[in-house]
C-alpha positions in Angstrom: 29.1 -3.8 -22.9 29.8 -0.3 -21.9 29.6 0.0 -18.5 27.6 3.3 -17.2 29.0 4.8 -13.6 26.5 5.0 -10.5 27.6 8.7 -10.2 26.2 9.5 -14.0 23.6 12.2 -13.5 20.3 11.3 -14.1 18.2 13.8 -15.7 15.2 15.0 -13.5 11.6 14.4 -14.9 9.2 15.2 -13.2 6.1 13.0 -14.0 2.8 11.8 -12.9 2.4 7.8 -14.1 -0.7 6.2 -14.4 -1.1 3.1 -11.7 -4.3 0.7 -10.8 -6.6 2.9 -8.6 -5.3 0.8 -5.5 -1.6 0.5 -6.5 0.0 2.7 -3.8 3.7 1.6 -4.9 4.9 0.4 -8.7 8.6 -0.4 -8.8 9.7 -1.5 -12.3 12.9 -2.5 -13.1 15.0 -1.2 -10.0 18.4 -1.8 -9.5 20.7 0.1 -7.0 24.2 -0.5 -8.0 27.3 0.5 -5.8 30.6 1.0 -6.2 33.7 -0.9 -4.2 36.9 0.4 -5.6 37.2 -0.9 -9.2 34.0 -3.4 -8.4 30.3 -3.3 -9.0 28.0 -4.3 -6.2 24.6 -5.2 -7.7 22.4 -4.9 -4.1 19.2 -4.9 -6.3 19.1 -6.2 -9.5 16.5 -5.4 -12.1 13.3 -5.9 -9.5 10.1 -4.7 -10.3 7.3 -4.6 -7.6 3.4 -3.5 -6.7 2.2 -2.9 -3.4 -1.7 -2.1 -3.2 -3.5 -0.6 -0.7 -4.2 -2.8 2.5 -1.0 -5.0 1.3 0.5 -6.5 4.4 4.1 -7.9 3.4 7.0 -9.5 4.8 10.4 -9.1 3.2 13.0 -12.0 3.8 16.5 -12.9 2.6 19.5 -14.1 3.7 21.9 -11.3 4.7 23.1 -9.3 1.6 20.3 -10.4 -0.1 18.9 -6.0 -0.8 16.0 -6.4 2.0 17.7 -3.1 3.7 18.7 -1.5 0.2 15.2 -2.2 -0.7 13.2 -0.9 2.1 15.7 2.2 2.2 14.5 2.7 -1.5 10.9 2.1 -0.5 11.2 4.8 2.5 12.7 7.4 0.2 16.2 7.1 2.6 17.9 6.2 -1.3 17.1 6.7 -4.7 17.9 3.8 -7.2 20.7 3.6 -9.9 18.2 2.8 -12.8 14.4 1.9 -13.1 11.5 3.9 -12.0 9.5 4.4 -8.3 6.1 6.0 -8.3 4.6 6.8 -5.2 1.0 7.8 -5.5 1.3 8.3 -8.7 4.7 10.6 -7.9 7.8 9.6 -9.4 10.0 9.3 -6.4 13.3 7.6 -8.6 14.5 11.3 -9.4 13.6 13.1 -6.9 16.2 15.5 -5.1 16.9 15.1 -0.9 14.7 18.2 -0.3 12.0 16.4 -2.3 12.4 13.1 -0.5 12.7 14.7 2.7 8.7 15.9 2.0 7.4 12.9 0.7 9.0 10.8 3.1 7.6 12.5 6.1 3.6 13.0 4.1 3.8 9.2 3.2 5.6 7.0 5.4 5.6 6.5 8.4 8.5 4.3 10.2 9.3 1.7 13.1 12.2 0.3 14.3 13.7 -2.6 16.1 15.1 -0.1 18.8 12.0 1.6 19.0 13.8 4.9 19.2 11.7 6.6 21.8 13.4 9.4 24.1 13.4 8.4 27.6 12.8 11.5 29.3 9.5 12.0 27.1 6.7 10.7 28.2 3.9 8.7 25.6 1.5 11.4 24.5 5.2 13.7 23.9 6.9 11.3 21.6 4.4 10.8 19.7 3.3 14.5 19.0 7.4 15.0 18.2 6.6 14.4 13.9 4.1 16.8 14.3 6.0 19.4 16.5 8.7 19.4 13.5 5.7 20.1 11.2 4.8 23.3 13.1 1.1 21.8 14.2 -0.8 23.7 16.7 -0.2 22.1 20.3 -4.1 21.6 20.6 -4.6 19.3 17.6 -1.1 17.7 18.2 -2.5 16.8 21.7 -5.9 15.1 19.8 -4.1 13.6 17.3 -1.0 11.9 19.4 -4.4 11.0 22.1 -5.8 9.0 19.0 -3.5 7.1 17.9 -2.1 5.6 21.7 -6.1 4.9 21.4 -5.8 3.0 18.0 -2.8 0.5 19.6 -4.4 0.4 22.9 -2.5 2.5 25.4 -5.1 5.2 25.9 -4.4 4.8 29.6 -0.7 4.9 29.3 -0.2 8.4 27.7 1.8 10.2 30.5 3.8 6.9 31.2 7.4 7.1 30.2 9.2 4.3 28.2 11.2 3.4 31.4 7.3 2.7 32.5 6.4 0.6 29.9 6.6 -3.2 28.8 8.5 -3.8 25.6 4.9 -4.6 23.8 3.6 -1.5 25.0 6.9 0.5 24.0 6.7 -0.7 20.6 2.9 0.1 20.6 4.2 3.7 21.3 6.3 3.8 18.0 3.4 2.3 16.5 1.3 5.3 17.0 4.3 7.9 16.1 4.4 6.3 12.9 0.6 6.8 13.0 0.7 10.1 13.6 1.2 11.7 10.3 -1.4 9.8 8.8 0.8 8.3 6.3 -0.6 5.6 3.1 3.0 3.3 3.9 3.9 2.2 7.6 7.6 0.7 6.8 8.8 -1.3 10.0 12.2 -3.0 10.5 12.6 -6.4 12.4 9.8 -4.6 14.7 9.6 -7.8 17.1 12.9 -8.7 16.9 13.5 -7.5 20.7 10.0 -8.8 21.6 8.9 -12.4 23.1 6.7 -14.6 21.1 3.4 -13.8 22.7 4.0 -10.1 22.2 5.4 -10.2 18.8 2.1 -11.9 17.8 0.4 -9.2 19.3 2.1 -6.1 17.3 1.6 -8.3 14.5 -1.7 -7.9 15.0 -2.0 -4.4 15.1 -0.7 -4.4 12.0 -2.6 -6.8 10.8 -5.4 -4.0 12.0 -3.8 -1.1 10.4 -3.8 -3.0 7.1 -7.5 -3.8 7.3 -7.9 0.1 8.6 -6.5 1.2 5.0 -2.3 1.2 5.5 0.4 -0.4 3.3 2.4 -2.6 5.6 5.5 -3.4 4.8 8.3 -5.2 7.4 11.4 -6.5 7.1 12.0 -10.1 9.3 14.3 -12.9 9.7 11.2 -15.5 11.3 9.3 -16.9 9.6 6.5 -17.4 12.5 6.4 -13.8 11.7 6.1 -13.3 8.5 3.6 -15.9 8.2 1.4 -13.4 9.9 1.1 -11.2 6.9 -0.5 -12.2 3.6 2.5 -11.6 1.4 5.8 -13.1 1.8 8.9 -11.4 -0.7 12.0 -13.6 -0.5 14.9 -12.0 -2.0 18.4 -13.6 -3.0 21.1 -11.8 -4.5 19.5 -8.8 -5.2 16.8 -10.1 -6.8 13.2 -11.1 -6.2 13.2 -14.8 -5.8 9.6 -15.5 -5.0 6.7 -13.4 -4.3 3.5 -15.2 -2.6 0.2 -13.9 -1.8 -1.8 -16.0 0.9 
């Protein structure tokens, strides 16, 4: 069989595809392909996918299993070799970076591991930072940045800085930053994984929250304590799906 390079151009439709009214993300078919000197590295293989509103997943696999090559896909950070992602009912597979760039930062909004906060900055300031970049007037970034440190609880925190803060209440402020855009997708990666127990059930819980509220959750974790606080578990192996449960 004919063996197609990843660098082949892909031509660049631009389509609207019908999904269920509550399907915020169809995946069908995916596979992200890369290539190692003369090699093929299959990091997702043929996967297709639906997320629906109020979803709240966990994706799992062992190491190399496409959990990062995935939620890079998901968070428009990659496009895939082959197969189709529609976004809202946007076809994200083809898009260029420019167009990613906008979806990604109308959509999604992210949290990480290291939090990523900047220390001289106090709460209410990293938050508002998305919407500086966006050009929002300072009065409504001030209101919306206030509302979401009230949504995870630190309404009496805002002119702490991180140095200030607990590692709960630091993610909390990440929380809200990925709040602040109003996004339909909240993509967060190993987001307890610096946390103890007792407060890693607790941001689990705000998401659990945000889920009911309307968002897409989806996380990436190695424990399965945690994941087991969502109500969909994706294991992965190999680049491909090896079980999808809904509890």
């Amino acid at each position: 069989m004919e063996r197609r390079s990843v660098s082949q151009s892909k031509e660049r439709a631009r389509t609207l595809r019908p999904m269920p009214s509550n399907a915020v993300i169809t995946m069908q078919s995916l596979s992200r392909y890369y290539e190692m000197g003369d090699q093929i590295v299959k990091a997702l293989d043929n996967v297709s996918l639906e997320f629906l509103k109020n979803d709240y997943a966990a994706i799992m696999g062992p190491s190399g299993s496409g959990k990062s090559t995935l939620m890079n896909i998901i968070g428009c950070l990659d496009t895939p070799t082959s197969g189709t992602y529609d976004l809202n009912g946007q076809n994200v597979a083809d898009m260029d970076d420019d167009e990613l760039a906008r979806i990604r930062n109308r959509e999604i909004g992210f949290v990480f591991q290291t939090f990523n906060l900047l220390p001289r900055l106090n709460c209410l300031q990293n938050v508002e930072l998305p919407l500086i970049y966006a050009g929002i007037d300072p009065s409504e970034r001030r209101e919306r940045a206030e509302s979401a440190l009230t949504r995870v609880g630190l309404a009496d925190r805002i002119t702490h800085r991180p140095t200030e803060l607990s590692g709960g209440q630091i993610q909390r402020v990440a929380i809200a930053r990925a709040l602040i855009n109003k996004p339909s997708i909240i993509l967060a990666d190993e987001p307890t994984g610096n946390l103890d127990t007792a407060t890693s059930h607790d941001i689990m819980e705000i998401f659990g929250e945000l889920s009911r509220a309307g968002n897409t959750i989806i996380l990436i974790t190695h424990e399965e304590d945690i994941a087991h606080c969502t109500s969909r578990i994706i294991r992965l192996r190999d680049g491909k799906i090896e079980s999808d449960e809904r509890r």
